[in-house]
FIKOLZA-1660 file (N, C-alpha, C; in steps of 0.1 Angstrom, whole numbers, plus 5000, padded with zeros to 4 digits):
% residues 135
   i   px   py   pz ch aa at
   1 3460 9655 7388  A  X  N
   1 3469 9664 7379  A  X CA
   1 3460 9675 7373  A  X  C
   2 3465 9687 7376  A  X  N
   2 3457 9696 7369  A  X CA
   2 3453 9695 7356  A  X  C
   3 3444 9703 7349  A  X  N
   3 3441 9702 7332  A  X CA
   3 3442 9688 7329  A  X  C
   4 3448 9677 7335  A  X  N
   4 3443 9660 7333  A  X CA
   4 3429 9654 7331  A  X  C
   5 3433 9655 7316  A  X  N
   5 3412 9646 7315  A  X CA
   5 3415 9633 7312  A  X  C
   6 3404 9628 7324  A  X  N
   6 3400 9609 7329  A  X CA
   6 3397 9603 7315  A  X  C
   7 3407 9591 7312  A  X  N
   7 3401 9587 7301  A  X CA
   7 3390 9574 7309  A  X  C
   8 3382 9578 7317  A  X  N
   8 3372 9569 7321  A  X CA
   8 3358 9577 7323  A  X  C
   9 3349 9570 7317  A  X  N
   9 3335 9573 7315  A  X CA
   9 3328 9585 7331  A  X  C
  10 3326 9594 7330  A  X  N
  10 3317 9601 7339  A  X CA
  10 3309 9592 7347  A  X  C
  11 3312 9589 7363  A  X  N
  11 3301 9583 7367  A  X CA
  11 3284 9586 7367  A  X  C
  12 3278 9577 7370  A  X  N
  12 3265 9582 7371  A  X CA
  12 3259 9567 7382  A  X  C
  13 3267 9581 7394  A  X  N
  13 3260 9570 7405  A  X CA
  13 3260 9581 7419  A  X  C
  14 3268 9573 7426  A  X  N
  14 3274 9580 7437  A  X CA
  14 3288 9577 7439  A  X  C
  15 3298 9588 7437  A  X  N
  15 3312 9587 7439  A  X CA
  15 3313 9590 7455  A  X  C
  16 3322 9580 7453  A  X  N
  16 3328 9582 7471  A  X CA
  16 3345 9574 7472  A  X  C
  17 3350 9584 7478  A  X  N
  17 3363 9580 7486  A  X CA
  17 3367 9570 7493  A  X  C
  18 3376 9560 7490  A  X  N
  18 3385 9548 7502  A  X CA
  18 3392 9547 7499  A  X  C
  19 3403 9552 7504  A  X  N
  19 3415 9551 7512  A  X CA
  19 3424 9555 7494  A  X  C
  20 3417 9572 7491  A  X  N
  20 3425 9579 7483  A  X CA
  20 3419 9575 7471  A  X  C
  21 3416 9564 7464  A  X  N
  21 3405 9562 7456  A  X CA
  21 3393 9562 7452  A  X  C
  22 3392 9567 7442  A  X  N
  22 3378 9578 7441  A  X CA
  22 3372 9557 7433  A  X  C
  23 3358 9559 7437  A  X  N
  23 3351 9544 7435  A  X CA
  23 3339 9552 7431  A  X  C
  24 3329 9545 7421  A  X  N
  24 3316 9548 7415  A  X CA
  24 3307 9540 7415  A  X  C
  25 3297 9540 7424  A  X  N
  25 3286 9527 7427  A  X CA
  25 3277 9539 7418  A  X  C
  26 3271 9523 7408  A  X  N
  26 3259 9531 7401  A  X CA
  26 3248 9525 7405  A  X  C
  27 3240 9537 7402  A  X  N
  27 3228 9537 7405  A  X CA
  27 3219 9536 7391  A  X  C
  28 3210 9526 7394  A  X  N
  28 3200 9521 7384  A  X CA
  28 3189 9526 7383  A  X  C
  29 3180 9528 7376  A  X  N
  29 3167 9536 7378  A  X CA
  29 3155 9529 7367  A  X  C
  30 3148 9524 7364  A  X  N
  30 3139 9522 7354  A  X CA
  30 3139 9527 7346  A  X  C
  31 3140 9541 7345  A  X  N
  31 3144 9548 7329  A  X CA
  31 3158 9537 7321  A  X  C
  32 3163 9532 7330  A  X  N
  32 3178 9529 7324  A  X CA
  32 3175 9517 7316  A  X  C
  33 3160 9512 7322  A  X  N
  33 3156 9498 7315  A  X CA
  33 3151 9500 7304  A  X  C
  34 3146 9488 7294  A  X  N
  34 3135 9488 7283  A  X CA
  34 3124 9494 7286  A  X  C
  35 3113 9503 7282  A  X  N
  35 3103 9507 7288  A  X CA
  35 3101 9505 7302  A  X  C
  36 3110 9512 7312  A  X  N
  36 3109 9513 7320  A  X CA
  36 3106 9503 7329  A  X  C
  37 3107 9488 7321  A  X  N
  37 3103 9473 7331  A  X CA
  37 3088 9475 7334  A  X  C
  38 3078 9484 7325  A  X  N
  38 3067 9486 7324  A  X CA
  38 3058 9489 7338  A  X  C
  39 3067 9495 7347  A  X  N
  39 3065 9497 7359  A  X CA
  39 3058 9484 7367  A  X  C
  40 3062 9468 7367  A  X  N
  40 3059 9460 7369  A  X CA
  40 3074 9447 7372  A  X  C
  41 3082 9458 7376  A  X  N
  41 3095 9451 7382  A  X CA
  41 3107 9460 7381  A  X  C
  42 3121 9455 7386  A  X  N
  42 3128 9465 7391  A  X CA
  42 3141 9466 7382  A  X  C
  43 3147 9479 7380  A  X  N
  43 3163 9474 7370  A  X CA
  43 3170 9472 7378  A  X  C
  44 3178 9462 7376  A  X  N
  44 3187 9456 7387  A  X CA
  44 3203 9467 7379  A  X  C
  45 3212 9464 7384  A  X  N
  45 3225 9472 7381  A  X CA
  45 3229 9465 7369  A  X  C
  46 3227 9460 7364  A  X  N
  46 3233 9452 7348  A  X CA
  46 3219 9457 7338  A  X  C
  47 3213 9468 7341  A  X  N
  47 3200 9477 7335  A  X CA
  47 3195 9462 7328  A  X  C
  48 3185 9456 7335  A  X  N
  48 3180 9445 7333  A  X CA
  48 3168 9445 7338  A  X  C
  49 3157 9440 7337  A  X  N
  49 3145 9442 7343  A  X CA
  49 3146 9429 7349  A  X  C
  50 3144 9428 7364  A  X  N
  50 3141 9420 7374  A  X CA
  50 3119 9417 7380  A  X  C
  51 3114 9411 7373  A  X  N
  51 3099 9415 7370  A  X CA
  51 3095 9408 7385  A  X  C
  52 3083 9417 7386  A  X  N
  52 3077 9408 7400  A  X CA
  52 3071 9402 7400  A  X  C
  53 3063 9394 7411  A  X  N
  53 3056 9382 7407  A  X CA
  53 3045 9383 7401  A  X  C
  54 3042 9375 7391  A  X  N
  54 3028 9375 7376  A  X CA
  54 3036 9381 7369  A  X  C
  55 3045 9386 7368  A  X  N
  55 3053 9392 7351  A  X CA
  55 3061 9388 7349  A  X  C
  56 3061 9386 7333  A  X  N
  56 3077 9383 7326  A  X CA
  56 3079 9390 7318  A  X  C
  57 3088 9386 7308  A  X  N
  57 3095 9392 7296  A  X CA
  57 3106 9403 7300  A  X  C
  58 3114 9409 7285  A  X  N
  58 3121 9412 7290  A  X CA
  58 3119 9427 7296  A  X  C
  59 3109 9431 7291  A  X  N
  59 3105 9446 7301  A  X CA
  59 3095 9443 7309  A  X  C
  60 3090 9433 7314  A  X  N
  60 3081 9429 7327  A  X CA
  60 3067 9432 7321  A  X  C
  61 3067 9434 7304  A  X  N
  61 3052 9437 7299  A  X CA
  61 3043 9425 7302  A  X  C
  62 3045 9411 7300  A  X  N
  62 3041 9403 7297  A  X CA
  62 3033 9397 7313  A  X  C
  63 3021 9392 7312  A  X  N
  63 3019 9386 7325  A  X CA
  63 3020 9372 7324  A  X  C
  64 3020 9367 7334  A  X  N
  64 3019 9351 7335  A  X CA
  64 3007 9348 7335  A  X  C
  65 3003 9332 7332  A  X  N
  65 2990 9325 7332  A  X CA
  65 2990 9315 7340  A  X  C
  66 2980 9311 7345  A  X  N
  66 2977 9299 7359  A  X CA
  66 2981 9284 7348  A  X  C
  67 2988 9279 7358  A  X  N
  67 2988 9266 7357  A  X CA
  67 2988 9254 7363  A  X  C
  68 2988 9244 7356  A  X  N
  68 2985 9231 7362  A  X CA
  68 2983 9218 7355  A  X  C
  69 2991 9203 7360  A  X  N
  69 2992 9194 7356  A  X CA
  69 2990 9194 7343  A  X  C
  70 3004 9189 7337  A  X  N
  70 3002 9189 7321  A  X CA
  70 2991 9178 7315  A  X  C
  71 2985 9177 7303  A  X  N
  71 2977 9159 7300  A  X CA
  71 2992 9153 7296  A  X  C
  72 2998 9160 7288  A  X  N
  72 3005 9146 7283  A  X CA
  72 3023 9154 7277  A  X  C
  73 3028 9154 7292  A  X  N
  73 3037 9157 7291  A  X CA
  73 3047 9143 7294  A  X  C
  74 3063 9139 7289  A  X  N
  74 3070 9128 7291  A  X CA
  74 3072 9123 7303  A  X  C
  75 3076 9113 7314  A  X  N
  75 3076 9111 7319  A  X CA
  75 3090 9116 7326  A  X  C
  76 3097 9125 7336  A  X  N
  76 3110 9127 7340  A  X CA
  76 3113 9118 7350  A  X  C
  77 3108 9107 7354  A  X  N
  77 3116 9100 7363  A  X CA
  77 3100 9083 7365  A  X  C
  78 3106 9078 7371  A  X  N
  78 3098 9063 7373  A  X CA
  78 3084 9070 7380  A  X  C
  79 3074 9066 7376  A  X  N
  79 3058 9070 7381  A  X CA
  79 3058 9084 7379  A  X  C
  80 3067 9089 7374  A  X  N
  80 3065 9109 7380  A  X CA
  80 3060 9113 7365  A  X  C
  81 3050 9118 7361  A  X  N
  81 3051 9128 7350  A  X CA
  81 3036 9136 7354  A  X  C
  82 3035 9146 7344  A  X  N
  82 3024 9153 7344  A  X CA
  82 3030 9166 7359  A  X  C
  83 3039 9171 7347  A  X  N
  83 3048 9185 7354  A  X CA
  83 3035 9197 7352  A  X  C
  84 3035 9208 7363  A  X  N
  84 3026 9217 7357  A  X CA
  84 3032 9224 7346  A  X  C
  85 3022 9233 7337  A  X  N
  85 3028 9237 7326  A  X CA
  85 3017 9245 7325  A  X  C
  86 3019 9260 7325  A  X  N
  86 3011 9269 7320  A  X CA
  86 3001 9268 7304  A  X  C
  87 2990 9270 7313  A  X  N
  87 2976 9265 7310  A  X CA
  87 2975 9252 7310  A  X  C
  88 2979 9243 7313  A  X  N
  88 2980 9231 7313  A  X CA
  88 2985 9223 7304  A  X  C
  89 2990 9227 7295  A  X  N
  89 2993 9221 7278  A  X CA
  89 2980 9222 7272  A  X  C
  90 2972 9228 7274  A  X  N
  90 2956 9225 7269  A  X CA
  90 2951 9241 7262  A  X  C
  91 2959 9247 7267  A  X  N
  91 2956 9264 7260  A  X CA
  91 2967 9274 7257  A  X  C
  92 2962 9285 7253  A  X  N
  92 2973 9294 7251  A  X CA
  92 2973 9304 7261  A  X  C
  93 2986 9314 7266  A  X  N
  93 2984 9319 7275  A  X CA
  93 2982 9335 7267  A  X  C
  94 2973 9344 7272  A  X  N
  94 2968 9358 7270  A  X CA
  94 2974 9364 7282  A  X  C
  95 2987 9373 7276  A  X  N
  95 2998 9375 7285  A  X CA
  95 2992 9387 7284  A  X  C
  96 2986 9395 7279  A  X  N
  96 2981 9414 7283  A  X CA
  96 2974 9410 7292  A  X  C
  97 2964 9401 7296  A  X  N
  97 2955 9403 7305  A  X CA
  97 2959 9387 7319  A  X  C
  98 2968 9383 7312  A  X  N
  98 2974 9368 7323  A  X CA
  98 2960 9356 7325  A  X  C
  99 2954 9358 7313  A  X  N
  99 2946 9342 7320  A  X CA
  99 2946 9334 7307  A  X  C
 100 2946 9323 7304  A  X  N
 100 2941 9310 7296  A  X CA
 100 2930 9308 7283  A  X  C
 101 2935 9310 7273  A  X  N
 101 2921 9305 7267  A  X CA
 101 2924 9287 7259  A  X  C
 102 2914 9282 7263  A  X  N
 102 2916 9271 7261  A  X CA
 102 2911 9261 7251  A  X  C
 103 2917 9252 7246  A  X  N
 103 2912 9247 7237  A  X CA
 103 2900 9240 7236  A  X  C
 104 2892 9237 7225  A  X  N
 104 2883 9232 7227  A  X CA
 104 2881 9219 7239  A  X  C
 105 2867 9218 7241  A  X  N
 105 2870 9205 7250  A  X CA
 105 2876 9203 7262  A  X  C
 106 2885 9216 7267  A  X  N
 106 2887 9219 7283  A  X CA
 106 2882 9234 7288  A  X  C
 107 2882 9234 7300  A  X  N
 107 2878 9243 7310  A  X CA
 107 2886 9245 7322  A  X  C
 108 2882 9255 7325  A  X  N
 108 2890 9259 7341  A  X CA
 108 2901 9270 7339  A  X  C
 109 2905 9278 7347  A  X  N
 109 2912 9289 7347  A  X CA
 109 2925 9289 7343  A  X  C
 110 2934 9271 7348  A  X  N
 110 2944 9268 7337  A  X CA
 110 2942 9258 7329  A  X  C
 111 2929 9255 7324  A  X  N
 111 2926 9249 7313  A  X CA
 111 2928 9227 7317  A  X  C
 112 2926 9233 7334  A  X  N
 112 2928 9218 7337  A  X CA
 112 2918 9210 7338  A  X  C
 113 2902 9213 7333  A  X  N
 113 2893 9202 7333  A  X CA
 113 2890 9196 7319  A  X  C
 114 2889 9184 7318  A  X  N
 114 2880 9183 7306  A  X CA
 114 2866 9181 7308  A  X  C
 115 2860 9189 7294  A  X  N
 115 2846 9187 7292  A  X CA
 115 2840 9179 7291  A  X  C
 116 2847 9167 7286  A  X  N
 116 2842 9153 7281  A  X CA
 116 2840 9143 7290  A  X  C
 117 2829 9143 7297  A  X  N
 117 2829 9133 7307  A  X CA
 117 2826 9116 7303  A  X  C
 118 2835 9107 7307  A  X  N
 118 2830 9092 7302  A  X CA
 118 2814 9090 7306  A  X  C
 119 2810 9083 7289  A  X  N
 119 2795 9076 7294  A  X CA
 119 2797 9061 7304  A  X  C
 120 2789 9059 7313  A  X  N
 120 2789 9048 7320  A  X CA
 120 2778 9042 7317  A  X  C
 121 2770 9046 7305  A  X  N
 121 2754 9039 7308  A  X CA
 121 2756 9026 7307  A  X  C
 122 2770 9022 7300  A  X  N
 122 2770 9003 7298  A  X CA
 122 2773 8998 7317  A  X  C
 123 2772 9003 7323  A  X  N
 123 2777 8999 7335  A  X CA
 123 2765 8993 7339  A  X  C
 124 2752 9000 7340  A  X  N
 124 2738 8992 7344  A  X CA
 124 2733 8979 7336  A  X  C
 125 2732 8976 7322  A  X  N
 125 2729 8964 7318  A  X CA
 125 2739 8960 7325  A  X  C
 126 2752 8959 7322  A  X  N
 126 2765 8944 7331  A  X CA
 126 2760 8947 7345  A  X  C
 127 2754 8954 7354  A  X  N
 127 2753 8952 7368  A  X CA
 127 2741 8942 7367  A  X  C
 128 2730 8940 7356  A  X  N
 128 2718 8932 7357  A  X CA
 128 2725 8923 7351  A  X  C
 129 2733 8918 7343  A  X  N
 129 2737 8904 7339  A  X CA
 129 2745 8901 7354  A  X  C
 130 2752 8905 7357  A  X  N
 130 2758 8898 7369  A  X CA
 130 2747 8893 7380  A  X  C
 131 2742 8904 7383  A  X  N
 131 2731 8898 7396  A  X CA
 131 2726 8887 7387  A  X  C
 132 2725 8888 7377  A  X  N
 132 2716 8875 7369  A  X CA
 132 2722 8860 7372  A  X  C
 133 2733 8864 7366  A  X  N
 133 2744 8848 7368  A  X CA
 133 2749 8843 7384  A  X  C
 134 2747 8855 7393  A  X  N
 134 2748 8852 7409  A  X CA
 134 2739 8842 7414  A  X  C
 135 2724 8848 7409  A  X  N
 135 2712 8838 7411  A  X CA
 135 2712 8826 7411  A  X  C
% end
């Protein structure tokens, strides 16, 4: 209808024709996101950051940290526990740069060793009392 103004929003995509109806596929762009999804993932069409792999958050600023076997997480099922869990339950994760700093007393890149190794020196006297009582 001539001089007829749409009470529907201006697309901003690409309009196209089927079968007499005018249809509007939008097109999404990174600008449309939060900081742009920090150039570390993609806006999906719900202007959403979709992050790629090693990033999260909601603009894909944040990186991920290595992980592995928790110490002492619940058990989810009969014999099963010790789920991975970033840094291992043992550190905190340093998401600007994605690696682990870990709490005292462990080591490793997800924070999955400990430092504290068991003493065994009781283990040699009891090996000479036994050969003793074998005799």
């Amino acid at each position: 209808m001539i001089g007829h103004k749409s009470s529907r929003p201006a697309c901003v995509g690409v309009t196209f024709l089927l079968n007499f109806l005018c249809f509007c596929l939008p097109i999404f762009v990174s600008s449309q996101c939060s900081n742009k999804c920090a150039g570390h993932g993609i806006c999906n069409s719900s202007a959403q950051c979709e992050c790629h792999e090693g990033f999260r958050g909601g603009d894909c600023s944040k990186r991920i940290c290595p992980s592995g076997a928790s110490f002492s997480d619940p058990a989810h099922s009969e014999n099963k526990a010790h789920q991975h869990e970033e840094c291992s339950g043992r550190g905190s994760c340093n998401e600007e740069i994605g690696s682990c700093e870990c709490m005292p007393g462990f080591t490793g890149i997800a924070c999955e060793r400990s430092k504290f190794r068991p003493n065994y020196d009781f283990i040699k006297p009891l090996e000479n009392v036994l050969k003793m009582t074998n005799n």
